[in-house]
N, C-alpha and C positions, 0 to 999 in steps of 0.2 A: 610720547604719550598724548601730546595733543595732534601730530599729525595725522597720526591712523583713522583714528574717528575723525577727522575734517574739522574739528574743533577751531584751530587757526584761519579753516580755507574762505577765504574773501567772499566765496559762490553758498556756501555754508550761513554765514553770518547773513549775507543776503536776501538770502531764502527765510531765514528767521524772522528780518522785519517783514517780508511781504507777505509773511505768514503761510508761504508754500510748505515746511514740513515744522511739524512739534520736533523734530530733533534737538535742537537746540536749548529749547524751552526745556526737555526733558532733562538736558545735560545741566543747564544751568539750575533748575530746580533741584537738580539732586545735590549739586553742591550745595545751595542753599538750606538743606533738608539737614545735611551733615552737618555743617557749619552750626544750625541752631540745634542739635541734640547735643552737639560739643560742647557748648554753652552751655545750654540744660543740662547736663552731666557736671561742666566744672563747676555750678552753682549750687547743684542739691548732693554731689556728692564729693564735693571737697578736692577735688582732682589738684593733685599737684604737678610742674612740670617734667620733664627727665629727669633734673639734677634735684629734686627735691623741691626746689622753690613753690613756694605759693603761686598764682594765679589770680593777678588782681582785675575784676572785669566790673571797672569802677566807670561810671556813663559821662560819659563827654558834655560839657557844656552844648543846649544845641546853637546853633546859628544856621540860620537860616538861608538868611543872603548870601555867606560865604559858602555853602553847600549849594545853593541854587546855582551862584557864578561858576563852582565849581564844577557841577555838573555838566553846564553849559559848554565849557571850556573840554573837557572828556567828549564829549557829545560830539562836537564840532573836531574834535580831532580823530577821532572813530571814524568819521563819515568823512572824512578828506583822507583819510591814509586805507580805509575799509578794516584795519586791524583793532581791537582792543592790544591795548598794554602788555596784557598778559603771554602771549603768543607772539609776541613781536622775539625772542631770542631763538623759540623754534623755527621760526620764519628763518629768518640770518642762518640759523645750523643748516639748515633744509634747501640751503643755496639760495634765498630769496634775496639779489642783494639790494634790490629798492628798498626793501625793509632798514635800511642803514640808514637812510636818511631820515626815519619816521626815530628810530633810536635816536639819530646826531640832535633831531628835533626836541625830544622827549628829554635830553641832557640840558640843552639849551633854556626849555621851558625849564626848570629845574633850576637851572643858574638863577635866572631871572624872578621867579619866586623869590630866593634867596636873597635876592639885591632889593625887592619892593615888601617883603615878608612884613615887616616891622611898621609900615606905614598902609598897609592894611588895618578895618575891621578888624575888633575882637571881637 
């Protein structure tokens, strides 16, 4: 699903910042477009999950710094590996095996969250 459309492809994303095609911009807008009617829907009309449950889309405390840092840290990892997050398991499926280490990376970063987490900003 994301190979076909070049969704994951390095040359693809590329193009996106140098602003050579709307492709991207279109694909990611349209997620975006779903995403907030899906909201808008579970909020005016009550939408519960598969198994019945409610739907709590109750707003996060903001913080600011730690979304900046965090961003920062996304950003910089995007742009050393060329992949988002998201595409990195298509990649591995699709035979990409440099992608494994942008993975072994992304576990790692993860560990280490988890060991500095608590001594973090609230």
């Amino acid at each position: 699903m994301l190979l076909k459309p070049e969704v994951a492809s390095w040359w693809r994303i590329h193009e996106m910042f140098h602003f050579g095609s709307l492709r991207m911009f279109g694909i990611i807008g349209l997620g975006v477009g779903i995403g907030a009617l899906s909201v808008y829907l579970v909020q005016t009309r009550g939408l519960r999950a598969l198994g019945g449950e409610t739907i709590d889309l109750t707003p996060k405390p903001e913080q600011y710094q730690a979304q900046l840092f965090g961003g920062i840290v996304f950003g910089c990892g995007w742009a050393l590996t060329g992949a988002c997050p998201g595409p990195m398991y298509a990649l591995i499926g699709a035979g990409y095996l440099p992608m494994l280490v942008v993975l072994l990376s992304a576990i790692a970063g993860t560990y280490a969250y988890g060991l500095v987490r608590e001594k973090l900003p609230h």
